[in-house]
DSSP file (Angstrom, degrees, kcal/mol; ACC not computed):
  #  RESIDUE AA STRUCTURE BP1 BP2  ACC     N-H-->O    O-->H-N    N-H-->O    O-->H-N    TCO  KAPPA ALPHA  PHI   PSI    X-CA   Y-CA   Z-CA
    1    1 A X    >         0   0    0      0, 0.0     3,-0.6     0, 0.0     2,-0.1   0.000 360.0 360.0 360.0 126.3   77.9  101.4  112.4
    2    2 A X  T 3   +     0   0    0      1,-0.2     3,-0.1     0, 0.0     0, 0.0  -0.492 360.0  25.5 -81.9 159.7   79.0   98.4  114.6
    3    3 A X  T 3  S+     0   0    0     -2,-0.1    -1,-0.2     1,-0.1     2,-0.2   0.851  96.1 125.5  86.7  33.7   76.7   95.8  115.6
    4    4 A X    <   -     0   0    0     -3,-0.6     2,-0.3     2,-0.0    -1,-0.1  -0.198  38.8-170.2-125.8 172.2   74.6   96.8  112.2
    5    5 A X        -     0   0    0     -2,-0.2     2,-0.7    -3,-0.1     7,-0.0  -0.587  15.9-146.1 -90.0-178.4   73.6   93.8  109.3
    6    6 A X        -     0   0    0     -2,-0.3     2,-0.5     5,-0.1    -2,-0.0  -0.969  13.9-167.0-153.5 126.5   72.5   94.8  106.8
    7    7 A X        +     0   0    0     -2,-0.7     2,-0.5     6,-0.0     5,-0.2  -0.716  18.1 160.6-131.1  91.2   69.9   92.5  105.3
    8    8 A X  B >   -A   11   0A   0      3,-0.6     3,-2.3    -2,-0.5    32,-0.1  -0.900  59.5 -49.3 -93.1 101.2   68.9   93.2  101.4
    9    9 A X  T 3  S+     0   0    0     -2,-0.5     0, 0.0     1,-0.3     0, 0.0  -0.436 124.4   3.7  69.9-152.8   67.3   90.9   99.2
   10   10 A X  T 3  S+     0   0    0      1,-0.3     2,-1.2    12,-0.1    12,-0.4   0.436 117.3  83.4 -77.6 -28.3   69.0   87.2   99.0
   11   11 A X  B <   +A    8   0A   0     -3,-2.3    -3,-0.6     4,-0.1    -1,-0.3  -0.297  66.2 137.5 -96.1  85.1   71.1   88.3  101.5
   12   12 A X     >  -     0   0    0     -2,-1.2     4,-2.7    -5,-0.2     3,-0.3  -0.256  69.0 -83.2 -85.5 176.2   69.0   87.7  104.7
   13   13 A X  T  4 S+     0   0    0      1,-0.3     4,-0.4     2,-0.2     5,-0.2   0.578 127.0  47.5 -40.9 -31.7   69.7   86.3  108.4
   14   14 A X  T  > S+     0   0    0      2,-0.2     4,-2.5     3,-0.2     6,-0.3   0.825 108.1  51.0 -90.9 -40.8   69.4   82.8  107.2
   15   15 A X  H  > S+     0   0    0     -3,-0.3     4,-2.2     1,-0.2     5,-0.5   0.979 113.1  49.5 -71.5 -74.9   71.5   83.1  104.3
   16   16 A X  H  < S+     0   0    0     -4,-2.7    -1,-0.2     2,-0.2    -2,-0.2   0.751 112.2  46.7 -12.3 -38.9   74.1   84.6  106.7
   17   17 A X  H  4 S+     0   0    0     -4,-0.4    -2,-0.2    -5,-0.2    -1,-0.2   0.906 114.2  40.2 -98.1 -67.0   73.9   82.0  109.1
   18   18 A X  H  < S-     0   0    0     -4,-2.5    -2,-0.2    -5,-0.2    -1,-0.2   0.813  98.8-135.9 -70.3 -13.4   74.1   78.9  107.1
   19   19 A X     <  +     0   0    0     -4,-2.2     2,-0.7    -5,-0.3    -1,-0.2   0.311  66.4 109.6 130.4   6.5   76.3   80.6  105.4
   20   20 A X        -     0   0    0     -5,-0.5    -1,-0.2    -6,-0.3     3,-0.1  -0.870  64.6-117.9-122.1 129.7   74.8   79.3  101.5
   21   21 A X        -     0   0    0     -2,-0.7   -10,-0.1     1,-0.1     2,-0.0  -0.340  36.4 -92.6 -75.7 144.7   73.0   81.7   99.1
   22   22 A X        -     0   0    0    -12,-0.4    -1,-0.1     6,-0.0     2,-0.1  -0.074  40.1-109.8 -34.6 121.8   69.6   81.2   98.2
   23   23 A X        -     0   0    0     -3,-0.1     4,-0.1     2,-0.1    -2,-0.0   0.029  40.4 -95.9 -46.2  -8.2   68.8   79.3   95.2
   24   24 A X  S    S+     0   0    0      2,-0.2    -1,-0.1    -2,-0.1     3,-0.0   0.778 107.1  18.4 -29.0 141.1   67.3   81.3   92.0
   25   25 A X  S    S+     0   0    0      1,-0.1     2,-0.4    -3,-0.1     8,-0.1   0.501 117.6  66.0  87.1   3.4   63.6   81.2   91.8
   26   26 A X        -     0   0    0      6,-0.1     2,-0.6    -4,-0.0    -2,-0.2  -0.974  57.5-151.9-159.6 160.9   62.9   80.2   95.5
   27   27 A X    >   -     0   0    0      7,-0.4     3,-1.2    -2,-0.4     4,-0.4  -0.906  33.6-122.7-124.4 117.4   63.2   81.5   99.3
   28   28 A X  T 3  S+     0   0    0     -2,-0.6     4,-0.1     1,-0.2   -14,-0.1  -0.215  86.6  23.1 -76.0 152.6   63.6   79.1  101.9
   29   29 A X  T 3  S+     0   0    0      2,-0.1    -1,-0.2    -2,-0.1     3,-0.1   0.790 105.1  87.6  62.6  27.0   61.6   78.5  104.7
   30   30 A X  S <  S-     0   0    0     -3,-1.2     2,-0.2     1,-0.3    -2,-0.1   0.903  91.0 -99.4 -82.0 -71.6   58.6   80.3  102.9
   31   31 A X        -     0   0    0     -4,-0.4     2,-0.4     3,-0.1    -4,-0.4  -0.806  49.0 -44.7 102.4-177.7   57.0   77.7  101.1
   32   32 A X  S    S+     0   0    0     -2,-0.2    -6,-0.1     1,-0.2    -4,-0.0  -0.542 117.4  16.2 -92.8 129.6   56.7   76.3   97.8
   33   33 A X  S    S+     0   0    0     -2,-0.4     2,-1.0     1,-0.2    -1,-0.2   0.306  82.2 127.5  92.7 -29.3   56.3   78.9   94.9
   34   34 A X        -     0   0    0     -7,-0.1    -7,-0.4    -3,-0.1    -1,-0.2  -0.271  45.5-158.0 -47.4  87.6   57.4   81.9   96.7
   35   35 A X    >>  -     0   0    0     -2,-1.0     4,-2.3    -9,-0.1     3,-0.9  -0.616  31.2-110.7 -87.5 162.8   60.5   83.8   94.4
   36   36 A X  H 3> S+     0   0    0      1,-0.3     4,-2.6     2,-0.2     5,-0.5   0.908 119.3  55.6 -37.1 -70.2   63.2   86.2   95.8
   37   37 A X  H 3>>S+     0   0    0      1,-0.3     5,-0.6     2,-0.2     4,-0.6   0.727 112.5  44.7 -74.8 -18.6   61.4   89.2   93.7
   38   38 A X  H <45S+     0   0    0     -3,-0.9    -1,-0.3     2,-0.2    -2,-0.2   0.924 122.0  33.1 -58.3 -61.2   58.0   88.4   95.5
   39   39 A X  H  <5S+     0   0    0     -4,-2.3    -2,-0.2     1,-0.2    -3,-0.2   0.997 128.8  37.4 -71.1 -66.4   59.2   88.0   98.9
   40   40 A X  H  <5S-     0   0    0     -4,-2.6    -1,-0.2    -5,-0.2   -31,-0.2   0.614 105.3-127.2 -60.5 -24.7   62.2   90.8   98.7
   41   41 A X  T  <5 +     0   0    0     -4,-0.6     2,-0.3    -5,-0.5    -3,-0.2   0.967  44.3 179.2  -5.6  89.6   59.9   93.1   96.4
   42   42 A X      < -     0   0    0     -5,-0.6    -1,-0.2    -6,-0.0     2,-0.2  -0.868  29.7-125.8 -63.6  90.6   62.4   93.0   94.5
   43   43 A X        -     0   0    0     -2,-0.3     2,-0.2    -3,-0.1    -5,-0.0  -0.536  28.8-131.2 -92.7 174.0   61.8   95.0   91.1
   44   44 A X    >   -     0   0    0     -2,-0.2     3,-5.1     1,-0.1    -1,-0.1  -0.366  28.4 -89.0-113.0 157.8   62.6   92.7   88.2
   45   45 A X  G >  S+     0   0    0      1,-0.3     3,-0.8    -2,-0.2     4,-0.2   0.889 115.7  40.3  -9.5 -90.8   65.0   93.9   85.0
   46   46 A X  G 3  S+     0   0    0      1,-0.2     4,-0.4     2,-0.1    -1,-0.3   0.194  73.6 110.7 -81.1  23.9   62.9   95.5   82.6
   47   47 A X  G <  S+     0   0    0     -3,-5.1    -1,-0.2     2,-0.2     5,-0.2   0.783  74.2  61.0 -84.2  -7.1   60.7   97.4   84.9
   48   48 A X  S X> S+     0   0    0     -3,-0.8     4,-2.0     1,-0.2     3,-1.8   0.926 110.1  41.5 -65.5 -77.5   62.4  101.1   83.6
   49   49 A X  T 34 S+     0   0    0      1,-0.4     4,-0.4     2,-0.2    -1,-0.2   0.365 111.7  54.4 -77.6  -4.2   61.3  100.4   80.4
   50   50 A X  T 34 S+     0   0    0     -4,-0.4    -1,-0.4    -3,-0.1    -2,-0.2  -0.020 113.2  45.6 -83.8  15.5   57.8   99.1   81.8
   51   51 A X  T <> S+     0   0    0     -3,-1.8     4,-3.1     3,-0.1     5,-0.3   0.457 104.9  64.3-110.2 -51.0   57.5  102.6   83.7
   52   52 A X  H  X S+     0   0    0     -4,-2.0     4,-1.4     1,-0.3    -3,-0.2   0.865 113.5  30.8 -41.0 -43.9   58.6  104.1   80.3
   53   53 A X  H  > S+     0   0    0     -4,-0.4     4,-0.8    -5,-0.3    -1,-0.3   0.454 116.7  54.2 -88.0  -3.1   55.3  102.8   78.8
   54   54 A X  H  > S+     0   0    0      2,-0.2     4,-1.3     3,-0.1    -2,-0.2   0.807 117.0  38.1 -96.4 -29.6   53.2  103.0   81.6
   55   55 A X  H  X S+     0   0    0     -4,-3.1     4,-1.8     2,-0.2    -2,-0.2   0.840 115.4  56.5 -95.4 -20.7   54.2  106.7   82.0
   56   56 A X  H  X S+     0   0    0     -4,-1.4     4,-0.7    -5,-0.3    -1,-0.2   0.871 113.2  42.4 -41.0 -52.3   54.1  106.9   77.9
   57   57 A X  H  X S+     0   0    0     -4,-0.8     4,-3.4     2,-0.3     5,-0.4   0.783 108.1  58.1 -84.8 -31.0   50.4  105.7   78.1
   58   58 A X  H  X S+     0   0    0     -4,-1.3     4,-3.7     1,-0.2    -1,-0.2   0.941 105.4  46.8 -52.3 -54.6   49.8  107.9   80.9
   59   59 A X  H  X S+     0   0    0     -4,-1.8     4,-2.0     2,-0.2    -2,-0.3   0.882 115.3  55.8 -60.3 -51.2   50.8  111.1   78.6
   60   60 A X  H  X S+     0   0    0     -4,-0.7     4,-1.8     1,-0.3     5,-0.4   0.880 106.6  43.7 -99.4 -73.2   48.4  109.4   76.1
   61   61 A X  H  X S+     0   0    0     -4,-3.4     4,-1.6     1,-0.2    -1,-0.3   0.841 111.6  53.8 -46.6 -48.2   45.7  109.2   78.1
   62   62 A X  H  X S+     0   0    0     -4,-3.7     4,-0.9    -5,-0.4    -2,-0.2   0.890 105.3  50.9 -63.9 -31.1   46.1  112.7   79.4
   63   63 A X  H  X S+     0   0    0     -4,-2.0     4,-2.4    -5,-0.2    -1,-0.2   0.888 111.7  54.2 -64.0 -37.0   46.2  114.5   76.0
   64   64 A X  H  X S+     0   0    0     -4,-1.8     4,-0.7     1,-0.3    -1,-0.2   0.697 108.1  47.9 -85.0 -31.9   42.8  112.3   75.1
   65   65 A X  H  X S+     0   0    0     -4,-1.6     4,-0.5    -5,-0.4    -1,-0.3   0.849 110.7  50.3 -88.9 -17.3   41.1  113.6   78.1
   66   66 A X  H >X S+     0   0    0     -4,-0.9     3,-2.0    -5,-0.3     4,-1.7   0.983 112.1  45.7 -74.4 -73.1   42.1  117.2   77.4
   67   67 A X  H 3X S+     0   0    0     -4,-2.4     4,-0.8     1,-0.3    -2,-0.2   0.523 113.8  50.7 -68.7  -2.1   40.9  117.1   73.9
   68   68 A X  H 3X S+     0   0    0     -4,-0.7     4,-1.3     2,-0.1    -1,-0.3   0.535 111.9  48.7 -99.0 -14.1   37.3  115.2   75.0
   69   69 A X  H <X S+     0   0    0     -3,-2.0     4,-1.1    -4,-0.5    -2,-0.2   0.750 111.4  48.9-113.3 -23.6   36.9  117.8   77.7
   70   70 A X  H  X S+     0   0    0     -4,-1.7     4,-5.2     2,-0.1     5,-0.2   0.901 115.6  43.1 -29.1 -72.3   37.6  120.7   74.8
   71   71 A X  H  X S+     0   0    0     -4,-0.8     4,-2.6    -5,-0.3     5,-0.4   0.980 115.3  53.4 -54.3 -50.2   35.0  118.9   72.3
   72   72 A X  H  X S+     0   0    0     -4,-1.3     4,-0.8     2,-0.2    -1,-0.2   0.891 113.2  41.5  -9.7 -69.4   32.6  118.7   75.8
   73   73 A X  H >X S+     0   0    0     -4,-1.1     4,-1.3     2,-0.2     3,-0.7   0.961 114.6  52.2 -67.7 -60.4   33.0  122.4   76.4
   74   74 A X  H >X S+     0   0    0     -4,-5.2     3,-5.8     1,-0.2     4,-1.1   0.928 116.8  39.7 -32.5 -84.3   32.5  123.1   72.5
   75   75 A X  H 3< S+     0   0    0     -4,-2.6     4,-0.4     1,-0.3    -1,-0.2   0.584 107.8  58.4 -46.1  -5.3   29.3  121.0   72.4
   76   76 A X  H << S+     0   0    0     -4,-0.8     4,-0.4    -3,-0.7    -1,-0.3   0.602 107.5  49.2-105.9 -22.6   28.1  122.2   75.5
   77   77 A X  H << S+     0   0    0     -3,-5.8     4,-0.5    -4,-1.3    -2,-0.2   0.735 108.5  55.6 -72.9 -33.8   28.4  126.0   73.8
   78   78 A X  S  X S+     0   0    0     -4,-1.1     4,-2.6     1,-0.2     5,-0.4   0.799 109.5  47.6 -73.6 -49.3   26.4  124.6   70.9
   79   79 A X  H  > S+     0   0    0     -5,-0.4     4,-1.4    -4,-0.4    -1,-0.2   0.789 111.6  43.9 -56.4 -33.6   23.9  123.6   73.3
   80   80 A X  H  4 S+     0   0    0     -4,-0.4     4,-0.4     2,-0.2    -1,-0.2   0.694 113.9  52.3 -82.4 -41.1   23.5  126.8   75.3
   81   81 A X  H  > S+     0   0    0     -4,-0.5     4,-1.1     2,-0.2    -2,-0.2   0.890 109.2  49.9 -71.2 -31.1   23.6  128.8   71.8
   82   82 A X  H >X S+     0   0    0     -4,-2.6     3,-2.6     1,-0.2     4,-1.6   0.943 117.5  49.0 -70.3 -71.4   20.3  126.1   70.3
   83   83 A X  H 3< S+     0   0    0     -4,-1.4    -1,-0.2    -5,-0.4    -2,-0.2   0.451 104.9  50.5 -56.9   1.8   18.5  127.1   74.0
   84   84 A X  H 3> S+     0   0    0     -4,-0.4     4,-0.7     3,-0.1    -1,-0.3   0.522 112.4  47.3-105.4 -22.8   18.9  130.3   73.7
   85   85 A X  H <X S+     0   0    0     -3,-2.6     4,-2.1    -4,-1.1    -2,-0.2   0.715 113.5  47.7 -64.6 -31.0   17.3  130.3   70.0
   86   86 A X  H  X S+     0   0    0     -4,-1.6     4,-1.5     2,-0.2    -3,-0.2   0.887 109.9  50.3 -98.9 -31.6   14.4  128.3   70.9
   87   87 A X  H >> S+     0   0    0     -5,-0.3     3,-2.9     2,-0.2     4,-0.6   0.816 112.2  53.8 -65.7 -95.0   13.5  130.5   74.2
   88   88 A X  H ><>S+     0   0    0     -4,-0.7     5,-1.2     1,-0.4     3,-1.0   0.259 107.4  50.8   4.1 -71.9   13.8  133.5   71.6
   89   89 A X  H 3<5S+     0   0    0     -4,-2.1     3,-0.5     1,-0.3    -1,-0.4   0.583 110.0  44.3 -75.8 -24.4   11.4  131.9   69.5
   90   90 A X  H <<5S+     0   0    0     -3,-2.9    -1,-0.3    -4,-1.5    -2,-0.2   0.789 107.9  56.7 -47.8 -32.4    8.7  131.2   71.9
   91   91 A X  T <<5S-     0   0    0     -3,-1.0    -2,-0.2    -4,-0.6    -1,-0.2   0.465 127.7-109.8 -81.2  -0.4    9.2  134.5   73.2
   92   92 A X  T   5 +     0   0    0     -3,-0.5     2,-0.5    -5,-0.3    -3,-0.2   0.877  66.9 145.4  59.0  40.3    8.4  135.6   69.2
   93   93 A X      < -     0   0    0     -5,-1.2     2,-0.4    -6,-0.2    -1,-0.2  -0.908  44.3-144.1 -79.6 147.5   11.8  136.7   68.2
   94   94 A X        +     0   0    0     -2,-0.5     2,-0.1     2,-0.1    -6,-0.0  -0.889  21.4 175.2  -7.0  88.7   12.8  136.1   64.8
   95   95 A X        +     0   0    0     -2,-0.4     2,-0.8   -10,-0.1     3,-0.1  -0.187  35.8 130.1-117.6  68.9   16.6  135.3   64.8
   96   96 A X  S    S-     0   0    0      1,-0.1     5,-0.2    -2,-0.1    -2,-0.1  -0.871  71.1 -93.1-105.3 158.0   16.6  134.6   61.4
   97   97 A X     >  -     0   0    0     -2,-0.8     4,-2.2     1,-0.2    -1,-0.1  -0.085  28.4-122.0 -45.2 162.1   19.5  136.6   59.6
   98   98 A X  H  > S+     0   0    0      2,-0.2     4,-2.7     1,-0.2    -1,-0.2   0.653 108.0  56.5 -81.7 -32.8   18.7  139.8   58.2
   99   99 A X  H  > S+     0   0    0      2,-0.1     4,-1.5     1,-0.1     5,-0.2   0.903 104.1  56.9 -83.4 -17.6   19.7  138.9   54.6
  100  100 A X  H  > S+     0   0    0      2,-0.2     4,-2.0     1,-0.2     5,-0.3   0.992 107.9  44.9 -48.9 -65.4   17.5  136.2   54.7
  101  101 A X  H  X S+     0   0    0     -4,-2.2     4,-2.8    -5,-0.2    -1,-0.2   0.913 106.6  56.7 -28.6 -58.8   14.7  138.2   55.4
  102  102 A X  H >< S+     0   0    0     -4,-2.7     3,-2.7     1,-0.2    -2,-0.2   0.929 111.1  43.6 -37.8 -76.7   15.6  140.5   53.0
  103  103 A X  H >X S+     0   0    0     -4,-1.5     3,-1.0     1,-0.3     4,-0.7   0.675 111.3  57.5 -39.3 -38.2   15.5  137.7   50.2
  104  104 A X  H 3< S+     0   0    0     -4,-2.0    -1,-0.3     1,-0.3    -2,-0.2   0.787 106.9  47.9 -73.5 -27.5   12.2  136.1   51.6
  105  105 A X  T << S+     0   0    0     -4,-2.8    -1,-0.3    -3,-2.7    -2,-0.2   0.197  96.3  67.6 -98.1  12.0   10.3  139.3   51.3
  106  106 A X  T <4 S+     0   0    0     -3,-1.0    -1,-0.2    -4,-0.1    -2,-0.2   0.828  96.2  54.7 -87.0 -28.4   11.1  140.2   48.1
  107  107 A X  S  < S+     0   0    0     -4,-0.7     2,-0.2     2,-0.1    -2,-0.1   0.698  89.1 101.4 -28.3 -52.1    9.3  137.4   46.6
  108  108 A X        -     0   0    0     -4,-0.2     2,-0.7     1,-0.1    -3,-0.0  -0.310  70.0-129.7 -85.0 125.8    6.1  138.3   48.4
  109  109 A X        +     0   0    0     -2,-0.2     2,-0.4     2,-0.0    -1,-0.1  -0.567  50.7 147.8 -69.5 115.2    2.7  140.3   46.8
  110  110 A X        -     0   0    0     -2,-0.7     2,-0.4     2,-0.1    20,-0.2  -0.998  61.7 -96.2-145.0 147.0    2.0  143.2   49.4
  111  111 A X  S    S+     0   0    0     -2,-0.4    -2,-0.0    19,-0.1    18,-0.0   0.265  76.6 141.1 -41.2   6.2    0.5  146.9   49.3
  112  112 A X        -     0   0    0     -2,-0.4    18,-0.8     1,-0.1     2,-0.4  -0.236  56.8-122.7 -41.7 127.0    3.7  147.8   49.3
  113  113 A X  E     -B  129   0B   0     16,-0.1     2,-0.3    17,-0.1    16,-0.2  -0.905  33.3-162.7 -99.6 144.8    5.0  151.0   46.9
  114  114 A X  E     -B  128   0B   0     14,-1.3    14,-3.0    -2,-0.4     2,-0.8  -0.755  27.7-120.1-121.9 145.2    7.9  150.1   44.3
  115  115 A X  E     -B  127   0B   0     -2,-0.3     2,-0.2    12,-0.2    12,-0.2  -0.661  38.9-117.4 -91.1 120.1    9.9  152.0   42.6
  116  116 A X     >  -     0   0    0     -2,-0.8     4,-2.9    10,-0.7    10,-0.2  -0.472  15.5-140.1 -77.9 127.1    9.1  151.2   38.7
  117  117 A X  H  > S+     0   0    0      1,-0.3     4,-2.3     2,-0.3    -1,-0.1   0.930 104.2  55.3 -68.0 -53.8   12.2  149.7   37.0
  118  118 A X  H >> S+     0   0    0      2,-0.2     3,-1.3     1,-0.2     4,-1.0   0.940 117.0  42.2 -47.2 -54.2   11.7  151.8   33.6
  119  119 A X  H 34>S+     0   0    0      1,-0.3     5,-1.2     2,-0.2     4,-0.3   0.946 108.6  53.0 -44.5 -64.9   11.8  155.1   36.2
  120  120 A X  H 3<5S+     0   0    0     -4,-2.9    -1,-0.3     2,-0.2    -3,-0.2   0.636 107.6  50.9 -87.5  -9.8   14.5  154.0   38.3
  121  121 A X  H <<5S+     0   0    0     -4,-2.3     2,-2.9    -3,-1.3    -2,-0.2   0.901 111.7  53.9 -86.4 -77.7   17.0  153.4   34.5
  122  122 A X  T  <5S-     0   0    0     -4,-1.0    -2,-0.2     1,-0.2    -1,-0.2   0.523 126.2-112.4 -50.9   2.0   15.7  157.6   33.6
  123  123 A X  T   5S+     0   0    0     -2,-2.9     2,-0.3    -4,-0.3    -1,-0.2   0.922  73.5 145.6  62.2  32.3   17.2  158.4   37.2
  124  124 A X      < -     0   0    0     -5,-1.2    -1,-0.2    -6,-0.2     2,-0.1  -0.724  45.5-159.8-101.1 147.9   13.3  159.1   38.3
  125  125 A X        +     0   0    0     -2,-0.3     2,-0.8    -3,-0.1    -6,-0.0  -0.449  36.6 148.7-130.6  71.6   13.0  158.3   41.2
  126  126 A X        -     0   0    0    -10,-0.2   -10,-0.7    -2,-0.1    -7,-0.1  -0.691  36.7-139.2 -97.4  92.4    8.8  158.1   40.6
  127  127 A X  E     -B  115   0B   0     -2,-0.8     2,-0.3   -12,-0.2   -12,-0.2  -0.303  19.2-162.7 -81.3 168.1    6.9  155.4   42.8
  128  128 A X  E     -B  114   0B   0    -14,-3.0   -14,-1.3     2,-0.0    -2,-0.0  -0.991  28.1 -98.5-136.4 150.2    4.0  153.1   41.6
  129  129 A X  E     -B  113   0B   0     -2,-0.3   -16,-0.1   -16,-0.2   -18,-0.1  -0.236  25.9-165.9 -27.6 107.1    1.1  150.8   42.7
  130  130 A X        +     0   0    0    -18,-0.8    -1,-0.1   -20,-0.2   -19,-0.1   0.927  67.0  87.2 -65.4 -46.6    2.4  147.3   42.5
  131  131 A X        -     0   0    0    -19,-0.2     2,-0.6     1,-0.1    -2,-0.1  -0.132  63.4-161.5 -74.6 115.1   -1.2  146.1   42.8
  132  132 A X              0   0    0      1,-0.1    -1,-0.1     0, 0.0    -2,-0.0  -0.853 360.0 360.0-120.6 161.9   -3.4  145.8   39.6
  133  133 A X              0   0    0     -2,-0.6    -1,-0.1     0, 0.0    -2,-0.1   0.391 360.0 360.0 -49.6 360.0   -6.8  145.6   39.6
């Protein structure tokens, strides 16, 4: 396009005009301390392989927040499952398993009738007073 410049970086209007490139490590008519990659934002050499790791850590990060919002979910099931046991058991449910029961009440002297061990080997099936006098 005529009548265009085209001004990039180190080569700016100044540089043009006096007709001598910018030094490394400073931009003139700035100030003091100012570099090219500052001023120009300019990205520097190794920033692909600074992206690489930034987007590396990024993936890192994401996987770790996925598996903390899993364990979250888990415990948060655990939690629901304990509060729904302790309402139960104010309300007087029982939830303990059924072979537990079984096993806890065999133990126990009650008015119960039992089937007497010598009968139940003869294939009698005769019950008797656990109780004795």
């Amino acid at each position: 396009m005529e009548g265009s410049i085209n001004t990039e970086g180190k080569n700016d209007v100044l540089t043009m005009g006096l007709g001598t490139p910018e030094h490394n490590g400073s931009v003139r008519a700035v100030g003091k301390g100012v570099t090219p990659t500052v001023y120009f934002h300019l990205t520097r050499h190794g920033s692909k392989k600074h992206v690489v790791e930034l987007e590396s850590s990024l993936r890192e990060v994401k996987e770790k927040s996925v598996e903390e919002e899993n364990k979250r979910k888990s415990l948060e099931k655990k939690l629901k499952e304990m509060e729904e046991k302790c309402k139960a058991l104010e309300n007087g449910v029982n939830t303990t398993p059924i072979g537990e029961k079984i096993a806890s009440n065999s133990n126990k002297s009650d008015n119960r009738q039992h089937i007497s061990p010598s009968k139940a080997n003869e294939g009698k099936c005769e019950r008797t007073d656990k109780r004795t006098s």
